[in-house]
ZABA-562337 format. One line per 3 residues: number of its first residue (from 1); their letters; for each residue x, y, z of N, C-alpha, C. Coordinates in pm, whole numbers, always signed. Layout:
BEGIN
NUM) a) X Y Z X Y Z X Y Z | ...
This chain:
BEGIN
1) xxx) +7904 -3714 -2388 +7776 -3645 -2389 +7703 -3671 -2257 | +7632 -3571 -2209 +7579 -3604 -2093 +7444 -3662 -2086 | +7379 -3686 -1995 +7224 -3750 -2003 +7157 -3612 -2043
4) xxx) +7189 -3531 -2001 +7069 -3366 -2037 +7083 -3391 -2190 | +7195 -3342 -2237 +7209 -3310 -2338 +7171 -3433 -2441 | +7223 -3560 -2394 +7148 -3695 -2478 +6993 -3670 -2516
7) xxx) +6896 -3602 -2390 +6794 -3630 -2385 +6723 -3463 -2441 | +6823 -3340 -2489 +6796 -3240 -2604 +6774 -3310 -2718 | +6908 -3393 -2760 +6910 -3412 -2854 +6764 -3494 -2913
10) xxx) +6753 -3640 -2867 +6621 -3670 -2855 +6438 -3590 -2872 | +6461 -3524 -2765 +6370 -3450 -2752 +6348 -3304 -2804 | +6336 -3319 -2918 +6356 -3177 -2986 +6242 -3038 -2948
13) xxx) +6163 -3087 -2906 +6041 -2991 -2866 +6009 -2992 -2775 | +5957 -2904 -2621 +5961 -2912 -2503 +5814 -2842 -2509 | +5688 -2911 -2500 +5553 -2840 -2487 +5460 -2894 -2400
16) xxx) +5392 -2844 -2365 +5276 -2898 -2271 +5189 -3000 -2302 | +5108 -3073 -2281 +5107 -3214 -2382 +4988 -3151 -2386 | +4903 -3031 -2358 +4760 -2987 -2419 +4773 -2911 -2508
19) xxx) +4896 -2851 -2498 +4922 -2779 -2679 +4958 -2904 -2751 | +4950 -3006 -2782 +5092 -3095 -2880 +4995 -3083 -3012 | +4900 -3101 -3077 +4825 -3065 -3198 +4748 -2949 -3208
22) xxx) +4852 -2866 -3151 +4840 -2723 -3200 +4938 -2712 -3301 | +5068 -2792 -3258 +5190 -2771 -3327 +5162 -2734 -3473 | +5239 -2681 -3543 +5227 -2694 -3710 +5313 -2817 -3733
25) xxx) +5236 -2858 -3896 +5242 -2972 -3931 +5434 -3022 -3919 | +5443 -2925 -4004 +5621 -2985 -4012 +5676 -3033 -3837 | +5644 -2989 -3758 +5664 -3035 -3632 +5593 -3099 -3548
28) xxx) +5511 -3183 -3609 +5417 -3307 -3560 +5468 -3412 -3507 | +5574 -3477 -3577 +5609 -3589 -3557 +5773 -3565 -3493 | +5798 -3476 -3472 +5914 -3450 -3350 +5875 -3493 -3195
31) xxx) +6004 -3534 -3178 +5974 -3607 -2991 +5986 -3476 -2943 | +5894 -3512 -2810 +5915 -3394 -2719 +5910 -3399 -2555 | +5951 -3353 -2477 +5976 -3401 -2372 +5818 -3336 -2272
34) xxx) +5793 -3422 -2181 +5694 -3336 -2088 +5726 -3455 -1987 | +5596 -3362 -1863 +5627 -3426 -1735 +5524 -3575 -1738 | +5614 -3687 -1670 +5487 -3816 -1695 +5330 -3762 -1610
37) xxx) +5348 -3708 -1512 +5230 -3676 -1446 +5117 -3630 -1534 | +5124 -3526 -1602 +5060 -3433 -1645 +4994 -3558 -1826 | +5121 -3666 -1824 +5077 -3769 -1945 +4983 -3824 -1884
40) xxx) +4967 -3851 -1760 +4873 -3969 -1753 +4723 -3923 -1725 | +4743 -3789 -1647 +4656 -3713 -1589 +4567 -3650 -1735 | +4648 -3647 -1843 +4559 -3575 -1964 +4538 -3704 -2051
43) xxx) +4586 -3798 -2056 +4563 -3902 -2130 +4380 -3957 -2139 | +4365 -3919 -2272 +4211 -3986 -2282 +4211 -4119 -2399 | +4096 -4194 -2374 +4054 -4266 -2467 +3978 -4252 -2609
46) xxx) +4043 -4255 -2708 +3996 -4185 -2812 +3964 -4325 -2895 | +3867 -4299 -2992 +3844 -4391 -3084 +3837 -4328 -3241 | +3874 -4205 -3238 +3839 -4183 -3392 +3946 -4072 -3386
49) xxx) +4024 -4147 -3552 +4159 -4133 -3589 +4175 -4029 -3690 | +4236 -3913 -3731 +4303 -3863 -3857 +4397 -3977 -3928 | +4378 -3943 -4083 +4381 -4024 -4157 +4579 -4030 -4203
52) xxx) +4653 -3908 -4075 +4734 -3861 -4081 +4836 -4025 -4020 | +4962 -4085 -4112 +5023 -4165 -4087 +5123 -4155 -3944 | +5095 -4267 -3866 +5211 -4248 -3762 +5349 -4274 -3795
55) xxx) +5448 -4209 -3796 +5585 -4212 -3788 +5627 -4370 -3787 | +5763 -4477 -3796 +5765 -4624 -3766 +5865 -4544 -3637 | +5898 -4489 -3622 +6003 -4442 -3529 +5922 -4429 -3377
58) xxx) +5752 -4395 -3385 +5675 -4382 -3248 +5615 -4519 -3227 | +5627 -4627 -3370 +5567 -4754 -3330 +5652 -4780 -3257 | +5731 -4793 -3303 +5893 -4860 -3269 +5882 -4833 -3067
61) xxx) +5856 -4733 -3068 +5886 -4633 -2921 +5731 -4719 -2851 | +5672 -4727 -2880 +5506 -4800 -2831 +5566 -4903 -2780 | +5596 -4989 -2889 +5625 -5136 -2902 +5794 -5165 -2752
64) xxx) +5870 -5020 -2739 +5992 -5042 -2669 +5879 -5037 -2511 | +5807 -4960 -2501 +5731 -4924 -2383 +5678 -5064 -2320 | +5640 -5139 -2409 +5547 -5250 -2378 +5641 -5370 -2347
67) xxx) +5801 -5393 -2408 +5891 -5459 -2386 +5970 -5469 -2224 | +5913 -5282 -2211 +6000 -5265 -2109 +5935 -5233 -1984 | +5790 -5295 -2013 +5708 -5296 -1843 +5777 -5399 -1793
70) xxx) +5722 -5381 -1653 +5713 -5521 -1518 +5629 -5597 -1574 | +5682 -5709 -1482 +5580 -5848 -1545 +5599 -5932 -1364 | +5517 -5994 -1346 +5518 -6095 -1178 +5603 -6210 -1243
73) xxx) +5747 -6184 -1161 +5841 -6239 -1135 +5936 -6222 -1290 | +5945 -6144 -1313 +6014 -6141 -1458 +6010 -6194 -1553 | +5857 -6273 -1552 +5858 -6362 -1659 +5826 -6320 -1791
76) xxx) +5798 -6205 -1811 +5726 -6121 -1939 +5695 -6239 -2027 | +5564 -6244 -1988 +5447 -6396 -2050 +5399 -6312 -2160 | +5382 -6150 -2208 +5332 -6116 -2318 +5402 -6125 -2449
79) xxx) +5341 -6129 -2537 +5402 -6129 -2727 +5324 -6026 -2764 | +5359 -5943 -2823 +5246 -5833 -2905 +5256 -5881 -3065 | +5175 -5804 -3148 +5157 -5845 -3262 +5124 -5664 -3309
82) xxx) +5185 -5632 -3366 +5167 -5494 -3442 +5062 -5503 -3526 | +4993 -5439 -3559 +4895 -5459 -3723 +4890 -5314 -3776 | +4935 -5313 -3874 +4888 -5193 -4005 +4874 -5221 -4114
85) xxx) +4847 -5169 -4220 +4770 -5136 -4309 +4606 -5156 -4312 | +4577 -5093 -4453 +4393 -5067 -4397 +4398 -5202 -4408 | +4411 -5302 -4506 +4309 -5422 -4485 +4354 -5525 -4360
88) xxx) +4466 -5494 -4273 +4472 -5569 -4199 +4405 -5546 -4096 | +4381 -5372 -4068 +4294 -5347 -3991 +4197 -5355 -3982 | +4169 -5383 -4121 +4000 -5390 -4120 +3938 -5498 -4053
91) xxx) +4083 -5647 -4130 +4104 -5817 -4045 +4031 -5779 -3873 | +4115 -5689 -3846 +4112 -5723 -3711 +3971 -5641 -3700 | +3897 -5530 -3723 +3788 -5491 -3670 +3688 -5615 -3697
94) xxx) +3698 -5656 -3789 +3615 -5781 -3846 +3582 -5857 -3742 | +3728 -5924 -3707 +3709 -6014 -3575 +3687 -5998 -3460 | +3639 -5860 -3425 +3629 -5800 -3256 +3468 -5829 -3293
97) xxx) +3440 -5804 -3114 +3332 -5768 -3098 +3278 -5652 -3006 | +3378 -5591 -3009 +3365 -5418 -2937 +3481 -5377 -2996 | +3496 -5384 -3114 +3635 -5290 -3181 +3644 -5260 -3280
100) xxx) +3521 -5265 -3338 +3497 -5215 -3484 +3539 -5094 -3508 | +3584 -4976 -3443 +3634 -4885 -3454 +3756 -4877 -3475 | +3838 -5004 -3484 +3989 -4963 -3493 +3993 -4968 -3622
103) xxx) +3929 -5032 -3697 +3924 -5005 -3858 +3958 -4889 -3883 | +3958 -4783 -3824 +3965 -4572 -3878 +4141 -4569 -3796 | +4161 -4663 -3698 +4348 -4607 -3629 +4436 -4682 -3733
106) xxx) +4552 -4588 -3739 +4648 -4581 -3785 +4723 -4759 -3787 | +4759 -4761 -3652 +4786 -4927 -3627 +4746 -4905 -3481 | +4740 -5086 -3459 +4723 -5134 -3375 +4799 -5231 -3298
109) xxx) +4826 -5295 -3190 +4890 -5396 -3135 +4800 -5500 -3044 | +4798 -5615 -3085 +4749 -5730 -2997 +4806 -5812 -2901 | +4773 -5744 -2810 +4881 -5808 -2685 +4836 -5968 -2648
112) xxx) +4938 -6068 -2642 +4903 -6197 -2643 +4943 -6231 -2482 | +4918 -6318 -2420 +4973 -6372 -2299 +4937 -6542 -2301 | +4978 -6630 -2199 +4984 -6743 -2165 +4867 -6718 -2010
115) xxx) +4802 -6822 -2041 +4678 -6828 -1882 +4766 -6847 -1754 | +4861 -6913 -1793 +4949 -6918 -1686 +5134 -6863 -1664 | +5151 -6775 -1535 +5112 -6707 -1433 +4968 -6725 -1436
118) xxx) +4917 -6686 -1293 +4700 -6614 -1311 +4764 -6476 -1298 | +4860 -6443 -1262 +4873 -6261 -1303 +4923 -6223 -1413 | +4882 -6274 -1546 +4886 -6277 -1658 +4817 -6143 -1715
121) xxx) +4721 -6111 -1657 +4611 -6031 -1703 +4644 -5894 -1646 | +4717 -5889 -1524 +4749 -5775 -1473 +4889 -5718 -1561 | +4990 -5828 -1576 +5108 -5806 -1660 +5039 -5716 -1846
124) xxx) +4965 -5742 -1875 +4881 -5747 -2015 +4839 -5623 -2017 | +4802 -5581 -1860 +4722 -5451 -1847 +4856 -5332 -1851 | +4900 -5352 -1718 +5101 -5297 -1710 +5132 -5244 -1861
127) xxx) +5146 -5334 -1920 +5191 -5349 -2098 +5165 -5228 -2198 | +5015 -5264 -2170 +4951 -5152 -2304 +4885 -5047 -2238 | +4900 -5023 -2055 +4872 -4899 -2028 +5057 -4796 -2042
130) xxx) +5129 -4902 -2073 +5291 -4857 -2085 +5270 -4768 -2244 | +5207 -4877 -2360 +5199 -4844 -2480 +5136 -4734 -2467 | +4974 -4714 -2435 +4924 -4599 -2455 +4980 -4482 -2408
133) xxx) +5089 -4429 -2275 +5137 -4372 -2222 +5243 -4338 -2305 | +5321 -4438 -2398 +5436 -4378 -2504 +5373 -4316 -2548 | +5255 -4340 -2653 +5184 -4304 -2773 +5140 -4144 -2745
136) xxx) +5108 -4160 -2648 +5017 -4027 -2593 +5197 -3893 -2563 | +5308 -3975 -2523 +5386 -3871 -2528 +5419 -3833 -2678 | +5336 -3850 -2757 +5380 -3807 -2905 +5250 -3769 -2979
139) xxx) +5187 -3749 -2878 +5045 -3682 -2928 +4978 -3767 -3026 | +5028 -3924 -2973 +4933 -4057 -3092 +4832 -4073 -2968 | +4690 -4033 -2966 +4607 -4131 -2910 +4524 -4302 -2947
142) xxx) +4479 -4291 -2829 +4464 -4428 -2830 +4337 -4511 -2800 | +4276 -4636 -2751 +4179 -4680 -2707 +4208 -4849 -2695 | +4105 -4898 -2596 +4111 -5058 -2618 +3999 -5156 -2607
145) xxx) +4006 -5218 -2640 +3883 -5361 -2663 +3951 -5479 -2627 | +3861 -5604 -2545 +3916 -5726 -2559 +3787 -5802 -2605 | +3715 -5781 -2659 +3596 -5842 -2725 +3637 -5908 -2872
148) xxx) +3657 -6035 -2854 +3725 -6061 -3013 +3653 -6182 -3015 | +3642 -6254 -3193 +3598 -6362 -3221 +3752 -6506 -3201 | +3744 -6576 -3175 +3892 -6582 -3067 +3918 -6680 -3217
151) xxx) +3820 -6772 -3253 +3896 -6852 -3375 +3909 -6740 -3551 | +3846 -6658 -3542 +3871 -6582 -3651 +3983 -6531 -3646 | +4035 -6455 -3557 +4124 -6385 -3515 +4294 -6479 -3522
154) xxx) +4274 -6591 -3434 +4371 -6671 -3443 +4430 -6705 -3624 | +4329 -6731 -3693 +4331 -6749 -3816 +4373 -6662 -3887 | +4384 -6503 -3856 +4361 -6418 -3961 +4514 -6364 -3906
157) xxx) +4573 -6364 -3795 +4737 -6304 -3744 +4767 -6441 -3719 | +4746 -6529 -3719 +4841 -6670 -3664 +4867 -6634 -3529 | +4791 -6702 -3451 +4825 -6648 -3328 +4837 -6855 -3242
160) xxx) +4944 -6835 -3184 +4963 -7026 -3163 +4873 -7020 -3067 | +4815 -7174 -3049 +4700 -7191 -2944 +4737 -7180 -2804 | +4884 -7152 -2777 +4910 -7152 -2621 +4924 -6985 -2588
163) xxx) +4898 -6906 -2709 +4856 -6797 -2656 +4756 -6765 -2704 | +4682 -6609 -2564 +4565 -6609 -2574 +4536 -6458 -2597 | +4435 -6374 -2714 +4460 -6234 -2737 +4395 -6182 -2649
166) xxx) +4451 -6111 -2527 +4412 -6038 -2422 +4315 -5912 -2413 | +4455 -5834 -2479 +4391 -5680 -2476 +4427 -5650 -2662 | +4326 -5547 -2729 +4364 -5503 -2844 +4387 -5340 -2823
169) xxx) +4470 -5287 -2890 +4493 -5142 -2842 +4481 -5105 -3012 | +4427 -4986 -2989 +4449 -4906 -3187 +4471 -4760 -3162 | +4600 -4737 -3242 +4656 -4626 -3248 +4643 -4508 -3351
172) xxx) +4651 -4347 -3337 +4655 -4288 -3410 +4654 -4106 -3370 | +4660 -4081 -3516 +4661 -3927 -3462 +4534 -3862 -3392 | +4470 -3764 -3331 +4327 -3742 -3279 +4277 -3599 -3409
175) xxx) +4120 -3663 -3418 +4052 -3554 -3534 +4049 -3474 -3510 | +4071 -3407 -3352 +4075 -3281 -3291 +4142 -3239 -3150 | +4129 -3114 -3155 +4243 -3081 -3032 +4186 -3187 -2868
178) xxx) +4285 -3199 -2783 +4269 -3324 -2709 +4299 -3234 -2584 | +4240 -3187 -2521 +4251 -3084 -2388 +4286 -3191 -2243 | +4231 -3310 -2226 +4262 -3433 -2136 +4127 -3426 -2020
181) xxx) +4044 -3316 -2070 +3957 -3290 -1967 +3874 -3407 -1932 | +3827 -3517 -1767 +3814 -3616 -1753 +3685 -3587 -1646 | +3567 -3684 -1648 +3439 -3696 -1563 +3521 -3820 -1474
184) xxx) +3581 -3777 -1330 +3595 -3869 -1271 +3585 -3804 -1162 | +3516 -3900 -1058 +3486 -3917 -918 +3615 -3851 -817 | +3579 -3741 -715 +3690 -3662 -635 +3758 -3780 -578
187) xxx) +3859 -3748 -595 +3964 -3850 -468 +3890 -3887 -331 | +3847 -3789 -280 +3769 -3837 -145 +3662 -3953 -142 | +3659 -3991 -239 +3480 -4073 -299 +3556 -4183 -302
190) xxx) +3723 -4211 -311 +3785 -4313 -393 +3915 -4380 -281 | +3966 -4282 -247 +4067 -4326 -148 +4052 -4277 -13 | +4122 -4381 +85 +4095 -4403 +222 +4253 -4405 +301
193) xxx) +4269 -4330 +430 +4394 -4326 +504 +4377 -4457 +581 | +4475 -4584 +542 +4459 -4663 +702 +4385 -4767 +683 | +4229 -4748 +700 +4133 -4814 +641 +4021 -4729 +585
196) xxx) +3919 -4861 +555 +3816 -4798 +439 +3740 -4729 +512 | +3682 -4580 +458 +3599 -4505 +501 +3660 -4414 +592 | +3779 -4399 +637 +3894 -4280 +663 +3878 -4172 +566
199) xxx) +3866 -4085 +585 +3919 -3979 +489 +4095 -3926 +518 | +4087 -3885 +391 +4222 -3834 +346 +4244 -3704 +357 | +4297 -3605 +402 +4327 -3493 +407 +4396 -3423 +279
202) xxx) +4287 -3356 +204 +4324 -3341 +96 +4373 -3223 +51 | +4515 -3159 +69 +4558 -3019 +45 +4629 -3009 -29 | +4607 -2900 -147 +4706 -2872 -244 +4724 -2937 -348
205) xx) +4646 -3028 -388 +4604 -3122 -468 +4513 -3079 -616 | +4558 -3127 -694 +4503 -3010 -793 +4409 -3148 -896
């Protein structure tokens, strides 16, 4: 079998990732292939979930994303911790303190790390901007918090004291169509040729 055809088989639906919950239902939870650009470029932060179950086959695919970032020097210092069902989620909104909203996502993952590497935090980030980027190729959005009560939390997932809960991510389907449309600052405002305050010659750039 070849890689094309490996990656038909796989990818059963080929759509634009601003149609993907247009789809009809029976074809919701089919993989589908698109370009990464256009994932990251439409990818938003969502906090409020349809009550619609995620697949274990797209956790599964989240959870491979986050296995299979970079880490400084190969040390992959992160552990994740999956969480679903309602009352575990609820555990965890309980114990945040900017995440009371994940109580309404589907599941969630708690990315753990060690303080040491000090590029611990950048590896953590790598991780679950990997996760949200799976999630989002399957039309699961997403959001994150690191505001947590640190001894509740430890208590309520067992989390050992030599790790520390970094980032929380909560997953799910979106209550409505998700267009990717974004309030951000022109490239010219942001990047520099050379050095700072160069402008960039900006053509063809969309």
């Amino acid at each position: 079998m070849s890689a094309h055809q490996g990656a038909a088989g796989l990818f059963s639906v080929r759509r634009n990732i601003t149609d993907i919950t247009r789809r009809p239902p029976q074809l919701q939870n089919q993989w589908f292939l698109m370009d990464a650009y256009q994932c990251v470029v439409t990818k938003l932060d969502v906090r409020d979930f349809d009550s619609k179950a995620v697949p274990s086959e797209v956790k599964l695919r989240v959870l491979e994303a986050a296995r299979l970032s970079p880490s400084g020097m190969n040390v992959q210092n992160w552990r994740f911790i999956l969480v679903e069902g309602r009352e575990n989620l609820r555990k965890l909104a309980e114990d945040s303190t900017t995440g009371k909203w994940v109580e309404g996502a589907n599941f969630a993952v708690i990315a753990l790390t060690r303080t040491k590497p000090e590029f611990h935090l950048i590896d953590a980030g790598r991780a679950v901007q990997n996760m949200q980027i799976a999630a989002w190729n399957s039309g699961v959005v997403s959001c994150v918090f690191s505001g947590v009560k640190d001894e509740a939390l430890r208590r309520d997932f067992n989390i050992p004291s030599e790790l520390n809960p970094t980032i929380v991510a909560g997953f799910g389907y979106p209550t409505r169509i998700i267009v990717g449309k974004k309030n951000r600052k022109p490239l010219k405002e942001i990047a520099f040729l050379n050095k700072y305050g160069n402008d960039i010659e900006i053509t063809g750039m969309t």
